[in-house]
C-alpha positions in Angstrom: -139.4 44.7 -37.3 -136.4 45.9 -35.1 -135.4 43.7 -32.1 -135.1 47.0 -30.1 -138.4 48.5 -31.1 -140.4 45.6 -30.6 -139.2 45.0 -27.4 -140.4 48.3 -26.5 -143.5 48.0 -27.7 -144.2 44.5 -26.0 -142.7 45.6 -22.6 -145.2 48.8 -22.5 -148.5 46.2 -23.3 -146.6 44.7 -20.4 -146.6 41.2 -22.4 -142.7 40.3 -21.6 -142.6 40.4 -18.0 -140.1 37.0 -18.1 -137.8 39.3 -20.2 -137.7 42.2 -18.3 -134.2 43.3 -19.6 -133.5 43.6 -23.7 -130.7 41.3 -23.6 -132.8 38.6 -21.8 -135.3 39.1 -25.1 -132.7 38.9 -27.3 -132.0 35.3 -25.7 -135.5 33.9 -25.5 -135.6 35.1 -29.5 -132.5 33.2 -30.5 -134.1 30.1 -28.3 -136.9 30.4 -30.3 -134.8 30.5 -33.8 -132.7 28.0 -32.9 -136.4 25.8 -32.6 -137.4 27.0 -35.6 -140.8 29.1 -34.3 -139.6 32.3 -35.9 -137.1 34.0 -38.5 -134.5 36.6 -37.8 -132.8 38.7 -40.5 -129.6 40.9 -41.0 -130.4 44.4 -41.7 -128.4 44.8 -45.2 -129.0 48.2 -45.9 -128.1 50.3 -42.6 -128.0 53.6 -44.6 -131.5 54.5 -44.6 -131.8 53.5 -40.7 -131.4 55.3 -37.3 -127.8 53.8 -36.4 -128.6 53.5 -32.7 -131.9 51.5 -33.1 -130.0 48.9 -35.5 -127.3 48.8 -33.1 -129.4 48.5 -30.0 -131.3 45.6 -32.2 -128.1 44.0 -32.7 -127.9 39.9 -31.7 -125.1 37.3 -32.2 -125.3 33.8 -33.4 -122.2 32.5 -34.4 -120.8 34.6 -37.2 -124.2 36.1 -38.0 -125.9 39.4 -36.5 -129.1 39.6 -36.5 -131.2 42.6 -36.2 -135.2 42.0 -37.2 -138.0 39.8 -36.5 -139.1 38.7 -39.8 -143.0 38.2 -41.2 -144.3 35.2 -41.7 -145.4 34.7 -45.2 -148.7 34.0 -46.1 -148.2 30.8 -47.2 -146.2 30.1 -43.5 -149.2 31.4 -41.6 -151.6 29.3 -43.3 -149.4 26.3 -42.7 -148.6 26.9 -39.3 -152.6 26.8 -39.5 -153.0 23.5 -40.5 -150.6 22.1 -39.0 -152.3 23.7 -35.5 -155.6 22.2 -36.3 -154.7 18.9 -36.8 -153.1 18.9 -33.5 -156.2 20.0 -31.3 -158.7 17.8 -29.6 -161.6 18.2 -30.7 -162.8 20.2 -27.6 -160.3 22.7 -28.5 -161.4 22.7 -32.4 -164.9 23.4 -30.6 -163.6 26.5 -28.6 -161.5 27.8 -31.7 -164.5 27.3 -34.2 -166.5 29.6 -31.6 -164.1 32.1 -31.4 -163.5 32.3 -35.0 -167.1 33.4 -34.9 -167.2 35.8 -32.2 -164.3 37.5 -34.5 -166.4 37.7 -37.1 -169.7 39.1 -35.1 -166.8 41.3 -33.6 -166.2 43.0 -36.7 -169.9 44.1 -37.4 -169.7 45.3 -34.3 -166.8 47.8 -34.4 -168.0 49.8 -36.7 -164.6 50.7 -38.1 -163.2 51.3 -34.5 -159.7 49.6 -33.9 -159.3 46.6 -32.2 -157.6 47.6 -28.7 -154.9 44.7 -28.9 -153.6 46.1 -32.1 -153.4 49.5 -30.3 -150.1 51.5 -28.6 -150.2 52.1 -24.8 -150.8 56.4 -26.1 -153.4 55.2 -28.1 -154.7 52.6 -25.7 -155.7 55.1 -22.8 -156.7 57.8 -25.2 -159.7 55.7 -26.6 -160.2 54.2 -22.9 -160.5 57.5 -21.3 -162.9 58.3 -24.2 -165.7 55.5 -23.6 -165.3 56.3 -19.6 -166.0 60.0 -19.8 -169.3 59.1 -21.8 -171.1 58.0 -18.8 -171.4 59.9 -15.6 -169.4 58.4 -13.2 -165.8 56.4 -13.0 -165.9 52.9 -14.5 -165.3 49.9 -12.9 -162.7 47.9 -14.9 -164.9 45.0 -15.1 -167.6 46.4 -16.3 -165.5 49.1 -18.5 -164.1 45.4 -20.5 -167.5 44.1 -20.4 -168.6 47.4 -22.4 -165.4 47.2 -24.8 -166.3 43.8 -25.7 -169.8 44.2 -26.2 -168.9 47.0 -29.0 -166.3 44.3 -30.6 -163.4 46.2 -29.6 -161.6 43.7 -27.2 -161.4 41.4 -29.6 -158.2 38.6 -29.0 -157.9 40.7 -24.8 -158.7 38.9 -22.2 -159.8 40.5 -19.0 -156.4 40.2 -17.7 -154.3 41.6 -20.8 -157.0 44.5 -20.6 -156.1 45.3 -17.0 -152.0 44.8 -17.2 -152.5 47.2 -20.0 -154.2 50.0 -17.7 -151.9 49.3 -15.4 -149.1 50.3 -17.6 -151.0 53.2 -18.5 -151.8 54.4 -15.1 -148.0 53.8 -14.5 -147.6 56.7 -17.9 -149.5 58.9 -16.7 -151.6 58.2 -19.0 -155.2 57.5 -17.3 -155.8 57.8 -13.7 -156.8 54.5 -11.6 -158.3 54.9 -8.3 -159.7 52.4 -5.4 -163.0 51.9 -4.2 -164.3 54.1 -1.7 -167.5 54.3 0.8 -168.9 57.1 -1.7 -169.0 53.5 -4.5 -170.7 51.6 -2.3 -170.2 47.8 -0.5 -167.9 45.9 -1.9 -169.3 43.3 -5.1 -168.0 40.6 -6.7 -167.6 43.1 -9.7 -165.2 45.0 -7.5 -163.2 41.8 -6.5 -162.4 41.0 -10.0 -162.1 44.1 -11.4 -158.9 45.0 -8.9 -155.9 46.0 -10.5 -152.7 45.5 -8.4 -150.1 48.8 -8.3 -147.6 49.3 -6.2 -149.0 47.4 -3.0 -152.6 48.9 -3.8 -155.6 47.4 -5.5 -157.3 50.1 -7.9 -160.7 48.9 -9.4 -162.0 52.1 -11.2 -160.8 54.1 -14.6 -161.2 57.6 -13.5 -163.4 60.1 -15.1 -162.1 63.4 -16.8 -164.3 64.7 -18.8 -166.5 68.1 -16.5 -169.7 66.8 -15.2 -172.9 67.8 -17.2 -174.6 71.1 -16.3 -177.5 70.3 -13.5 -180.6 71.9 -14.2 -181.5 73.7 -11.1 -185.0 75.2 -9.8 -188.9 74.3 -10.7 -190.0 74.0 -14.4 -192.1 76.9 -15.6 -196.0 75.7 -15.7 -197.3 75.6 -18.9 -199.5 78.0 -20.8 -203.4 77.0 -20.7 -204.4 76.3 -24.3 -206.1 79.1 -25.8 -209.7 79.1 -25.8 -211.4 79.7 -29.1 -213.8 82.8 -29.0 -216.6 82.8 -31.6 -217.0 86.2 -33.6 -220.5 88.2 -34.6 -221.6 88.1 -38.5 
């Protein structure tokens, strides 16, 4: 992947916030070349390529310029694996072994939906603001994550990833955040932690778009008495 791109991409899940410039990325990804974590390549064929993205992607390391991340391999993932497991305590081989399984009970729950980690910040809000505007009212954050996970969806997010992430998109434009007000009730403990800071505020709630459901209004009609049967002459 471009250098450019995915430093777009991690600064609007607001995952970089040490590199908050491109050229500081660029620096923490040679540091982590030079310590062999990851592979960078040379884009060799430039033709087919938007020239300002592979110039904008553009880093230096002694006579070589490097413009993408590389993938791992399959065969580097699953030794990076090994090696990672033979490093844990064995609390931490507990805690890994458990959340290799929640994965896979995750995945019978989804039902096909994505994963919202793996999602854009568009994307991101857009299935958000769907799951709010089926109930009745604005969601708490708290509880909105609690209801994400529950249908295997925020699988890999923690609590704190999935609020940075509204926060970004509140920042878009893209979903609406609001505080607490009298008309919610006393403050809770849910409300404490589901507080999302912006700009000097604490928002708890994802706002609700969708138009309310029609009320039915007036007194049901009373029913019809049953019919009584009437017995007929020969």
């Amino acid at each position: 992947m471009f250098i450019a791109p995915l430093f777009r991409l991690l600064r609007e899940r607001d995952e970089v916030p040490s590199c908050p410039t491109l050229s500081a990325f660029k620096a923490r990804l040679l540091q982590a070349y030079n310590r062999g974590l990851l592979e960078l390549a040379t884009c060799e064929r430039a033709e087919g390529e938007n020239p300002l993205v592979v110039a904008a992607s553009a880093v230096r390391s002694r006579r070589t310029t490097f413009h993408l991340v590389q993938r791992w391999s399959r065969r580097n993932m699953f030794a990076a694996l090994d090696d990672l497991i033979e490093t844990l305590s064995p609390k931490a081989y507990v805690a890994t072994k458990d959340f290799t399984r929640k994965v896979h009970e995750d995945e019978k729950r989804r039902e096909g939906r994505p994963r919202l980690i793996t999602l854009p910040l568009d994307a991101f809000a857009a299935r958000v603001q769907v799951v709010v505007n089926e109930g009745s009212h604005d969601a708490l954050v708290v509880e909105l994550f609690r209801e994400f996970d529950d249908r295997g969806e925020a699988t890999g997010l923690g609590l704190r990833a999935f609020k940075a992430r509204l926060r970004a998109a509140h920042r878009a434009g893209s979903l609406k955040l609001r505080a607490c007000e009298a008309k919610d009730g006393v403050e809770t403990p849910a409300m404490q932690v589901s507080a999302v800071d912006h700009e000097g505020m604490k928002l708890h709630l994802v706002c609700r778009t969708a138009a309310p459901l029609p009320i039915p209004w007036g007194r049901p009609a009373l029913p019809l008495p049953p019919a009584r049967a009437t017995a007929t002459g020969a």
